[in-house]
C-alpha positions as CSV (number, residue, x, y, z in Angstrom):
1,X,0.0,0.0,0.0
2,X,3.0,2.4,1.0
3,X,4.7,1.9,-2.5
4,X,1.4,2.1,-4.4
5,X,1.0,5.8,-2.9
6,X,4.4,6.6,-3.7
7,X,3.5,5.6,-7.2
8,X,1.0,7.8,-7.6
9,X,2.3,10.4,-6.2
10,X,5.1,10.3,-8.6
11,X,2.8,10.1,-11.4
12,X,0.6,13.2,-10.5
13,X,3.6,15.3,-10.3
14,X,4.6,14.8,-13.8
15,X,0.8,15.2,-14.7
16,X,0.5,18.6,-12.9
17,X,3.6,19.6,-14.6
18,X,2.8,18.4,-17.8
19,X,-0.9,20.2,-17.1
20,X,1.2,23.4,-16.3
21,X,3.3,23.6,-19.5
22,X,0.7,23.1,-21.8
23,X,-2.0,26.1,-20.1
24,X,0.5,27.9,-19.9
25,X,2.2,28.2,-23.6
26,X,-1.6,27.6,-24.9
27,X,-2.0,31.3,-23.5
28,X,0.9,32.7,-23.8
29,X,1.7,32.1,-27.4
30,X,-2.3,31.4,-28.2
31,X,-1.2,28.3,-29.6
32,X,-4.0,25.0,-30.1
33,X,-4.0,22.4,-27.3
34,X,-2.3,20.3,-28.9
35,X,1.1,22.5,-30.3
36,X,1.1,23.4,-26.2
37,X,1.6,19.9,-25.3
38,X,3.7,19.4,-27.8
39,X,6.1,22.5,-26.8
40,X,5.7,21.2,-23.0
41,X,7.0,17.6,-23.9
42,X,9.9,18.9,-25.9
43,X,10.6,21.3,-22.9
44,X,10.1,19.3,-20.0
45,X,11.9,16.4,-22.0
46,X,14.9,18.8,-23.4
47,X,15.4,17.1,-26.9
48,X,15.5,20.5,-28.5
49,X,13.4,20.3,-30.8
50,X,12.0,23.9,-33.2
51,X,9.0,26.0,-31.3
52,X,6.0,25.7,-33.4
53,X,5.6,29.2,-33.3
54,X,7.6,32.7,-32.4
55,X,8.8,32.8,-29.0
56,X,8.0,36.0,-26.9
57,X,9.5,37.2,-24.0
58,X,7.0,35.8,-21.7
59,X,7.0,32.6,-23.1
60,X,11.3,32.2,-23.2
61,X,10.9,33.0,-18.9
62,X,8.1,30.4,-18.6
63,X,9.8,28.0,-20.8
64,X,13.3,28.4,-18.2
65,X,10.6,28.0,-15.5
66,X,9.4,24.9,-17.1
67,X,12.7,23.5,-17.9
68,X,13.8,24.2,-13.9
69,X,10.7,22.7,-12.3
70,X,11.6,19.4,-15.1
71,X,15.3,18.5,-14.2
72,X,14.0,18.9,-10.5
73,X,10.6,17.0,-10.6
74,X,12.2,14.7,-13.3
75,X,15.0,13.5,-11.2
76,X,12.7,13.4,-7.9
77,X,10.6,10.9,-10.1
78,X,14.0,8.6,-11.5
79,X,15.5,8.7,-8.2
80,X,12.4,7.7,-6.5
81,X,11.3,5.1,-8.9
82,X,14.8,3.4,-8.9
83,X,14.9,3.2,-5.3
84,X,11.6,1.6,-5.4
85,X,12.7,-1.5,-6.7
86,X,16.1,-1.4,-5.3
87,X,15.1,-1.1,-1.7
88,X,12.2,-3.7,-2.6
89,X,14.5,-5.9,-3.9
90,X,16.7,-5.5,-0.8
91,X,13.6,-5.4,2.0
92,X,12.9,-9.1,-0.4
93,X,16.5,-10.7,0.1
94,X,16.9,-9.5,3.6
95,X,13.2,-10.8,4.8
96,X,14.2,-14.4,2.9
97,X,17.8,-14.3,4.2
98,X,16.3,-13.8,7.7
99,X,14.2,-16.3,7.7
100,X,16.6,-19.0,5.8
101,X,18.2,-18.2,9.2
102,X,15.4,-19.1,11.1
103,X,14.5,-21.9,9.6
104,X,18.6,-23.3,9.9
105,X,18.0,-23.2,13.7
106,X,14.6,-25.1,14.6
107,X,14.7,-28.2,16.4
108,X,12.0,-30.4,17.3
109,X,9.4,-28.9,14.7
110,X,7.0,-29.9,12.0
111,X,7.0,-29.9,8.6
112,X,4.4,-29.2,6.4
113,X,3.9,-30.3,3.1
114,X,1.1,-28.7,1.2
115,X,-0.5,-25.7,2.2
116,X,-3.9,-25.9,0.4
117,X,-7.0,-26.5,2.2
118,X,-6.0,-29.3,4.1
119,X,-2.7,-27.8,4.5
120,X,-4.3,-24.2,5.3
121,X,-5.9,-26.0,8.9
122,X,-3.2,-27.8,9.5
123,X,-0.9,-24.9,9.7
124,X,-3.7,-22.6,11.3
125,X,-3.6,-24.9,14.3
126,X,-0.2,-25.0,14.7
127,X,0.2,-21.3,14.9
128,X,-2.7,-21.2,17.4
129,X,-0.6,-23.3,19.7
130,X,2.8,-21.2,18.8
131,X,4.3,-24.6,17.9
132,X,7.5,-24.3,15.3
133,X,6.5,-25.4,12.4
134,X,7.6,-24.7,8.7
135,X,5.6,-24.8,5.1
136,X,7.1,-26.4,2.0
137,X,4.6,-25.4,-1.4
138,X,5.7,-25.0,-5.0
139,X,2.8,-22.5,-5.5
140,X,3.9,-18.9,-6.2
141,X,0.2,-17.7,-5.4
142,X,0.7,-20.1,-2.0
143,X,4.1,-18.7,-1.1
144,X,3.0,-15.0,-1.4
145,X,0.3,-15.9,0.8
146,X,2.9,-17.3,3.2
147,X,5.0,-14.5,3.0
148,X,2.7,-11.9,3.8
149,X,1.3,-13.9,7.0
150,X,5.1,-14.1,8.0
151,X,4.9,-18.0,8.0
152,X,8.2,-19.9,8.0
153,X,8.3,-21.8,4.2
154,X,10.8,-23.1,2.3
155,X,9.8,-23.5,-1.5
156,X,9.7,-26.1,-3.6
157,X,9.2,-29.9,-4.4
158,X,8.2,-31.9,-0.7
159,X,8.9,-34.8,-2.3
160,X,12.4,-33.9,-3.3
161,X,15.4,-34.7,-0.5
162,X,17.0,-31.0,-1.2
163,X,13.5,-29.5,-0.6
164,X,13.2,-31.7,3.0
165,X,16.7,-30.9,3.8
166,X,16.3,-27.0,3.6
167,X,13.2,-27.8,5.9
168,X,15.8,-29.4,8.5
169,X,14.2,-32.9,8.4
170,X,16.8,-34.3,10.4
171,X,15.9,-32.4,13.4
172,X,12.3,-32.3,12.9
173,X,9.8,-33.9,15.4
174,X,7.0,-34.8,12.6
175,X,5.9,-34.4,9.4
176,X,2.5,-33.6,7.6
177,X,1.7,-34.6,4.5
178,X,-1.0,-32.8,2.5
179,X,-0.2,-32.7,-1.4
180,X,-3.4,-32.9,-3.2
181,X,-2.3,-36.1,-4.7
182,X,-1.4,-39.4,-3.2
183,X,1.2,-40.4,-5.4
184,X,2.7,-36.8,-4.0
185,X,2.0,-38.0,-0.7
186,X,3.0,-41.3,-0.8
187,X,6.7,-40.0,-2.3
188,X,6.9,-37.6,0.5
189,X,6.3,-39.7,3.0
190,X,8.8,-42.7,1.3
191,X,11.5,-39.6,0.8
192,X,10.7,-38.3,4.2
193,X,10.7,-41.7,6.4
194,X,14.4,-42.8,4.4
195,X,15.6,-39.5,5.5
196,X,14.3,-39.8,9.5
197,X,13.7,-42.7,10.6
198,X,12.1,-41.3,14.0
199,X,9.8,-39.0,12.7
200,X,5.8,-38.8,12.7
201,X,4.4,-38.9,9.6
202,X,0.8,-38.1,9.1
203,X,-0.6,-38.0,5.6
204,X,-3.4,-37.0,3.7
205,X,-5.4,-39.7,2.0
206,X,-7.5,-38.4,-0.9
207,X,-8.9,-41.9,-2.4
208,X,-10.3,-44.9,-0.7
209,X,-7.1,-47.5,-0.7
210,X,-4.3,-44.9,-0.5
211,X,-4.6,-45.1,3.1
212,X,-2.7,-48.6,3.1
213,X,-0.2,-47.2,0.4
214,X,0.7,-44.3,2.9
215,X,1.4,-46.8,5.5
216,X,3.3,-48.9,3.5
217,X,5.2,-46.2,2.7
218,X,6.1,-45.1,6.1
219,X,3.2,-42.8,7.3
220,X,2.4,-43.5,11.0
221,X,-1.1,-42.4,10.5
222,X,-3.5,-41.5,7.8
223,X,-6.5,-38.8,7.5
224,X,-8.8,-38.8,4.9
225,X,-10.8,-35.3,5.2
226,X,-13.8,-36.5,3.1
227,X,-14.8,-39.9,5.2
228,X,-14.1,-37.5,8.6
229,X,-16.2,-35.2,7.1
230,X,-19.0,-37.5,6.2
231,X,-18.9,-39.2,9.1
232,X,-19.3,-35.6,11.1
233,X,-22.3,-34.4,9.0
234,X,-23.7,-38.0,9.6
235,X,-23.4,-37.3,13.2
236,X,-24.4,-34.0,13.0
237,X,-28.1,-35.3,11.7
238,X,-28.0,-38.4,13.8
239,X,-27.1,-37.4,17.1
240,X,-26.7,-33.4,17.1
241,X,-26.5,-33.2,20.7
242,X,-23.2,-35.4,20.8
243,X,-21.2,-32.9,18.6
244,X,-22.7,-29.9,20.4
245,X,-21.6,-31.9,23.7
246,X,-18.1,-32.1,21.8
247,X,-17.8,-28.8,20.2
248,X,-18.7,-27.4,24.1
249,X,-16.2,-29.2,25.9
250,X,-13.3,-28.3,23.9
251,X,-14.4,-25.0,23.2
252,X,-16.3,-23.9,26.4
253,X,-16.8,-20.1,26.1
254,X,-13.5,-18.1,25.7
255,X,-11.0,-21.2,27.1
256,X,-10.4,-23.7,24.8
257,X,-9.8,-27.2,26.0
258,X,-7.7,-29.3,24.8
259,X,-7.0,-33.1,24.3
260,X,-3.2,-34.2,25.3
261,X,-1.2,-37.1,25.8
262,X,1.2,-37.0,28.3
263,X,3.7,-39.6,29.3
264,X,4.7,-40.4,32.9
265,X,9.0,-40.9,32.9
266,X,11.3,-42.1,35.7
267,X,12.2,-40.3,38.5
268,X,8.4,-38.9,38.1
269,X,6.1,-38.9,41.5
270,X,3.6,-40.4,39.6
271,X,5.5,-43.7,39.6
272,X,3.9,-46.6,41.4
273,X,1.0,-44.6,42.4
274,X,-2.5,-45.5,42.0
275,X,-4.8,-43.0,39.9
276,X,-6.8,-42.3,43.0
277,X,-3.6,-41.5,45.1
278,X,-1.9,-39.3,42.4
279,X,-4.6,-36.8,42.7
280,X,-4.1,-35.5,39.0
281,X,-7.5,-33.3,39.1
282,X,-6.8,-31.6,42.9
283,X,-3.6,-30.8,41.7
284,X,-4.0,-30.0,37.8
285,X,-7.8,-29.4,37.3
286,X,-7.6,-31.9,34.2
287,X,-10.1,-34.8,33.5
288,X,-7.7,-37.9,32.6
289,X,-9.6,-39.6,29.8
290,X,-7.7,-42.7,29.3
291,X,-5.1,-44.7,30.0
292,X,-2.4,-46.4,27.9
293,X,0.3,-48.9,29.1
294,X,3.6,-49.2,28.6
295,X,3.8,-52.8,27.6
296,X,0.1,-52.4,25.6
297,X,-0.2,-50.4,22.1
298,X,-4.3,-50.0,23.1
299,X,-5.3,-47.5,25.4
300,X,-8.2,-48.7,27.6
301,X,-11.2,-45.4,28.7
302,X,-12.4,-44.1,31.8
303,X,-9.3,-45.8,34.0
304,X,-10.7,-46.8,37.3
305,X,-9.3,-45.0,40.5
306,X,-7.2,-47.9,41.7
307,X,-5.6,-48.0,38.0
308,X,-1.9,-48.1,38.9
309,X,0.7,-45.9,37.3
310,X,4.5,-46.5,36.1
311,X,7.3,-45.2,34.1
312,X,6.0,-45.2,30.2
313,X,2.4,-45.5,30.5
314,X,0.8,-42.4,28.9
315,X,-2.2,-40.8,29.7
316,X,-5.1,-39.0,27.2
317,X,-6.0,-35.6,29.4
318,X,-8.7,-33.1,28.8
319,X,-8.0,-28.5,30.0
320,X,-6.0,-25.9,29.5
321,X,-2.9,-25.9,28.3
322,X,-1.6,-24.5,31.7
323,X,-2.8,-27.8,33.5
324,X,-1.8,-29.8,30.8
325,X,1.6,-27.9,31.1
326,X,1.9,-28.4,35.2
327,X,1.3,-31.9,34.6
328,X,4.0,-32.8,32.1
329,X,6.1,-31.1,34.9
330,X,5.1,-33.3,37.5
331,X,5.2,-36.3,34.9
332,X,8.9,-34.8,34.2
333,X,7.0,-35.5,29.9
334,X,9.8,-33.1,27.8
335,X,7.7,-34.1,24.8
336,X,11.1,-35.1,22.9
């Protein structure tokens, strides 16, 4: 907006000089309209060109006025266009070289690949949170978009190993993979498991079997927007109350609730304490949801109070992030 003004700025003053010239030779040598443009241009311009008519004394002092007012406004105008896109070009390649920087730094983040209308959620939750995370999109129209919402991208091919690396995959803590295609997907996810063996991978699943391909291909899970979003508007019809029930309880007014996994490690006061002694709602205020053991891949609902607790069993919570945060202390749960 600041550079359009300038623009136009620039281009009325030539226009009110150029307007200037031409009413004033059009009266003072009672010249047509057109003759006193023509005198103005070849003034203003200084190619030297032969008057159209006889110059008179009045004309010679406003054609030196003319000629004064042009090699000032005329070099305001150069200099100000030039530094336009100079200083654009600059602001451009210190903003990128800034945030190359940035990006050469994170640890622990997530990557995302794809930032269409999947993508476009994804990365919206993820700044909600103020978790790192950083976009990879061959889209021009994308990366502009990026840019302006000063969102960490690097662009390119996802499913390319120099594109990943510039994303730091080595260091990242997941990945997200939502290309509008599957074959896209399924390469990214095949590129980006070789590369990291530890990460999470979740992927995008557009048709009905690609789900199985992802997998195959490394992806730890799978989301396939349409059947989740069929299955919501079935349950929206079928049993409205349960997704207003839903929608209320992670959403309750101005605090948003959220649903977090937390992991009990050694050394933790949680060890070797039953659910009823550890006393996690007195002391957080969160609802714990579920329980998953160590030993078991399955998580099992609604643990009963005498449900024992030990080093690697994991627990699905429900609050703030606050509580959530107070209990990964007491849990001593780094999230690495």
């Amino acid at each position: 907006m600041e550079n359009r003004n300038r623009v136009m700025i620039l281009v009325m003053l030539i226009a009110v000089l150029i307007l200037t010239g031409t009413i004033g030779y059009r009266f003072l040598l009672d010249i047509p309209l057109v003759d006193a443009l023509y005198m103005t241009v070849i003034t203003v311009s200084t190619v030297g060109y032969k008057e159209v008519t006889e110059m008179t004394p009045e004309a010679k002092l406003f054609s030196m006025f003319i000629i004064i007012m042009s090699i000032g406004t005329v070099g305001y105008v150069v200099s100000n266009i030039v530094s336009l896109f100079v200083e654009g070009e600059i602001k451009e390649a210190w903003k990128l070289k800034r945030m190359e920087n940035i990006i050469s730094k994170l640890e622990n983040h997530y990557i995302i690949c794809g930032a269409g209308e999947t993508g476009f959620y994804t990365l919206a939750q993820f700044k909600k949170q103020n978790i790192p995370f950083v976009v990879i999109d061959s889209d021009r129209k994308v990366i502009e978009e990026l840019k302006e919402s000063d969102i960490l991208y690097v662009e390119g091919d996802a499913t390319h190993e120099s594109t990943l690396n510039k994303a730091r995959i080595a260091y990242a803590k997941g990945l997200v993979a939502t290309l509008p295609k599957d074959a896209e997907n399924v390469y990214t996810v095949l590129t980006a498991r070789q590369m990291n063996s530890t990460l999470h991978i979740v992927a995008r699943a557009v048709e009905e079997n690609a789900s199985e391909k992802l997998k195959k291909a490394g992806a730890d899970n799978t989301v396939s927007p349409n059947e989740i979003g069929g299955i919501r508007m079935a349950t929206m019809m079928l049993r409205p109350k349960v997704i207003s029930f839903l929608d209320a309880i992670t959403h309750a007014g101005d605090v948003v609730l959220s649903l977090e996994d937390v992991k009990i490690r050694e050394g933790s006061s949680l060890c070797d304490l039953t659910l009823k002694d550890s006393a996690i709602p007195e002391k957080t205020g969160l609802i714990v949801l579920a329980l998953r053991k160590k030993e078991e891949k399955n998580m099992f609902f609604n643990p009963g109070p005498n449900e024992s607790l030990h080093a690697g069993d994991a627990m699905i919570v429900l609050g703030r992030d606050d509580q959530v945060k107070k209990l990964r202390e007491i849990a001593h749960d780094t999230e690495d």
